[in-house]
C-alpha positions as CSV (number, residue, x, y, z in Angstrom):
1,X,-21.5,2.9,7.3
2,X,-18.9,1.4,4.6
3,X,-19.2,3.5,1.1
4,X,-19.2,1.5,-2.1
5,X,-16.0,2.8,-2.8
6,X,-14.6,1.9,0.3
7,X,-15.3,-1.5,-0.4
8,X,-14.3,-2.2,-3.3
9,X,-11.1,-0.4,-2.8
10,X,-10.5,-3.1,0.5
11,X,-11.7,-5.9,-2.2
12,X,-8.8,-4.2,-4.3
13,X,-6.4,-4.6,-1.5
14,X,-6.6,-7.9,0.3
15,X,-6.9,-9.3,-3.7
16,X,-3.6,-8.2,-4.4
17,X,-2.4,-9.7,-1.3
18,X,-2.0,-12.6,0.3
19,X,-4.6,-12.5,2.8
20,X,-7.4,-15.3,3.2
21,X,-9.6,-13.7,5.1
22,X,-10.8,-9.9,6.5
23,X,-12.9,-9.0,8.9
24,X,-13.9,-5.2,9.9
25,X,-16.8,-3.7,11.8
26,X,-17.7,0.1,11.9
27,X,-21.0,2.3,12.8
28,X,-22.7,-1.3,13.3
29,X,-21.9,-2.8,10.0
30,X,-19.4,-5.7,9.4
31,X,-17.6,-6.8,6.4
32,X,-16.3,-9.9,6.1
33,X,-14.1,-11.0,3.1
34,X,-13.1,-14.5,2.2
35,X,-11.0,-15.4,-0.6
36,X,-12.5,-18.3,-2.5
37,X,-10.6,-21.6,-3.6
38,X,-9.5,-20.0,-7.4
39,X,-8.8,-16.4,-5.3
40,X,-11.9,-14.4,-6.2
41,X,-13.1,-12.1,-2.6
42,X,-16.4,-13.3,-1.5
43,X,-18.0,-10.3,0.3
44,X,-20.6,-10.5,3.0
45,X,-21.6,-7.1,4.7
46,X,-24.0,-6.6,7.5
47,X,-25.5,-3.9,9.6
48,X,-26.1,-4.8,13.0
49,X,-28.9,-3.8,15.1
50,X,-28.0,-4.4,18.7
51,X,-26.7,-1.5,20.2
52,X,-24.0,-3.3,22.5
53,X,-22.5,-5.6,19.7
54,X,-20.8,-1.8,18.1
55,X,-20.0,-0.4,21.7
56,X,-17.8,-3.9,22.1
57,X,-16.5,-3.6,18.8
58,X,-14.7,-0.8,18.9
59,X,-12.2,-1.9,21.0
60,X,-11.0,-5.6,19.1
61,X,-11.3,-3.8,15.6
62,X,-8.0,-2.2,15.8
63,X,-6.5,-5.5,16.6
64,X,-8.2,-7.4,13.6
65,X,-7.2,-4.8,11.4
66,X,-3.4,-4.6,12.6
67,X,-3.1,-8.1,12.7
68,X,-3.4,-8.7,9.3
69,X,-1.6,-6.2,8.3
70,X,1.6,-7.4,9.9
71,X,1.4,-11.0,8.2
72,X,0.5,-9.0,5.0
73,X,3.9,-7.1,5.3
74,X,6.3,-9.5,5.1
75,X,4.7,-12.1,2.6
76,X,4.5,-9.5,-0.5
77,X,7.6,-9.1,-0.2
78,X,8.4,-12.8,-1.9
79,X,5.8,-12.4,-4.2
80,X,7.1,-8.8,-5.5
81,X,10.2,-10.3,-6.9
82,X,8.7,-13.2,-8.6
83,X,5.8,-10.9,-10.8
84,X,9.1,-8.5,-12.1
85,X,12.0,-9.7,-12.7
86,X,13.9,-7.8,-15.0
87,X,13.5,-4.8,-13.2
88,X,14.9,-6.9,-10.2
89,X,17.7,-8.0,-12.3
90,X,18.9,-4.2,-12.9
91,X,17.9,-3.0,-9.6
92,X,20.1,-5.8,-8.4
93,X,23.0,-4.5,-10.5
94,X,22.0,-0.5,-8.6
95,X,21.7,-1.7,-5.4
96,X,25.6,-0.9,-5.0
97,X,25.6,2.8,-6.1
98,X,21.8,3.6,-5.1
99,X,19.8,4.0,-2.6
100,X,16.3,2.4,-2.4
101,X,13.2,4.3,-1.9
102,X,10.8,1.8,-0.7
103,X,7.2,1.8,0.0
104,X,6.1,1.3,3.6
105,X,2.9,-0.1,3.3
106,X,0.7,-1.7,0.8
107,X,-1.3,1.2,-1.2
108,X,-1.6,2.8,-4.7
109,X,1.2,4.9,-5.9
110,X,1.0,8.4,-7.1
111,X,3.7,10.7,-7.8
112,X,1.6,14.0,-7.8
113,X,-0.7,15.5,-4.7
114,X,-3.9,15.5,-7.7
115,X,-4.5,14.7,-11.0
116,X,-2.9,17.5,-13.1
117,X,-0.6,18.6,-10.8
118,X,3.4,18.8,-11.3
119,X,5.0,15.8,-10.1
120,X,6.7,15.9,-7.1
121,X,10.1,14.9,-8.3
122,X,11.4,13.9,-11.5
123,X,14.4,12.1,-12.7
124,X,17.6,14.1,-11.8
125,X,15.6,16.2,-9.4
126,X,17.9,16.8,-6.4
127,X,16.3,15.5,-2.6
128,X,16.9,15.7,0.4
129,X,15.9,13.7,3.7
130,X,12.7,15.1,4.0
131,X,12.1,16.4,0.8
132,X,8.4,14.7,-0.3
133,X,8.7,12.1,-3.4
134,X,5.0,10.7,-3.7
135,X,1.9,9.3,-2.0
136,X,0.6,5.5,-1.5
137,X,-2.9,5.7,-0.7
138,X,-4.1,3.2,1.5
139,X,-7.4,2.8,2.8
140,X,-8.5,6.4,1.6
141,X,-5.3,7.6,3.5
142,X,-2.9,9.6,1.5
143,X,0.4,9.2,3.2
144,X,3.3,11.3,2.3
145,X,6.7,9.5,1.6
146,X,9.7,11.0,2.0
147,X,13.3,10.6,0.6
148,X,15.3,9.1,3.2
149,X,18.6,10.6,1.8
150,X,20.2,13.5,0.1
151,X,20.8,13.0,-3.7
152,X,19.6,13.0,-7.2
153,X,16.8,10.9,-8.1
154,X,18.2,8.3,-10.7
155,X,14.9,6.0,-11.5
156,X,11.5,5.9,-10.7
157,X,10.7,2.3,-10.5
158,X,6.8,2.3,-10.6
159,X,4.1,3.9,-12.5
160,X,1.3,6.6,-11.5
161,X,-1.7,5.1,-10.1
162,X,0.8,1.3,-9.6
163,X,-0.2,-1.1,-6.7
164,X,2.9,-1.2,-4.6
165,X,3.5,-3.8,-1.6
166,X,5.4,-3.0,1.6
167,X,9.1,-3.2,0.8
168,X,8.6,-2.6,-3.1
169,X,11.2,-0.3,-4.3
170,X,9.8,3.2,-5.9
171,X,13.3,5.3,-6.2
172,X,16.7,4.6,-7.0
173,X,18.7,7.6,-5.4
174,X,22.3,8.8,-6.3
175,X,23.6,9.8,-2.7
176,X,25.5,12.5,-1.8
């Protein structure tokens, strides 16, 4: 069964994408999200009763999530450039001497393990390939990214708690 929270965190998601339509069933219930004509989610969710419709399931559902989720990568990506521009137009003028951090998925940003905490890196903080920069939540998932590179951490290009799309730059890095 889909918490409330759940739901309106994958209402969240495919809102700030450019998905049209979601479909997900779990535990016998299905969720079915539509983006309306002016872009507002319409939600249906539905617990099934039949005890072979969620032993069939099981199987396609990883499918009709993934599937999305690869049309979803790429198409942020144009949109991302669009909603900022002037920190594109600097980033553009970095790219040369930096090295990108980029998010690889769609989530929320943090850039502590918990509210409160110390950050995990700060600007002029010195990295390394495996060194831990932040988290993008996705999906309830907390997944750990790491820096890529050896080198000082020049910018952070998003904000705690900031949706990110796949491909969105977080970092700029000064490698070594």
């Amino acid at each position: 069964m889909f918490k409330i929270h759940e739901i309106r965190e994958i209402i969240k998601l495919i809102d700030q994408s450019t998905i049209t339509e979601f479909k997900v069933e779990e535990d016998g219930t299905k969720i079915c999200i539509k983006k309306g004509v002016e872009g507002v989610p319409a939600v249906a969710v539905r617990t099934v009763e039949a005890a072979p419709v969620p032993q069939a399931a099981p199987a396609p559902v990883a499918p009709q999530v993934s599937a999305p989720a690869a049309p979803q990568a790429p198409a942020p990506v144009p949109q991302a450039a669009p909603a900022a521009p002037a920190p594109s137009a600097s980033a553009d003028v970095d790219d040369a001497n930096f090295h990108k951090i980029t998010s690889p998925m769609v989530g929320t940003f943090y850039k502590s393990p918990e509210p409160g905490a110390p950050d995990y890196v700060s600007v002029g903080d010195k990295v390394k390939n495996n060194t831990v920069v932040c988290i993008v939540e996705a999906m309830k998932l907390f997944n750990e990214i790491e820096a890529e590179v050896t080198g000082e951490i020049v910018k952070i290009l998003v904000e705690d708690g900031q949706l990110v799309e796949y491909g969105q730059p977080l970092f700029l890095v000064k490698a070594e």
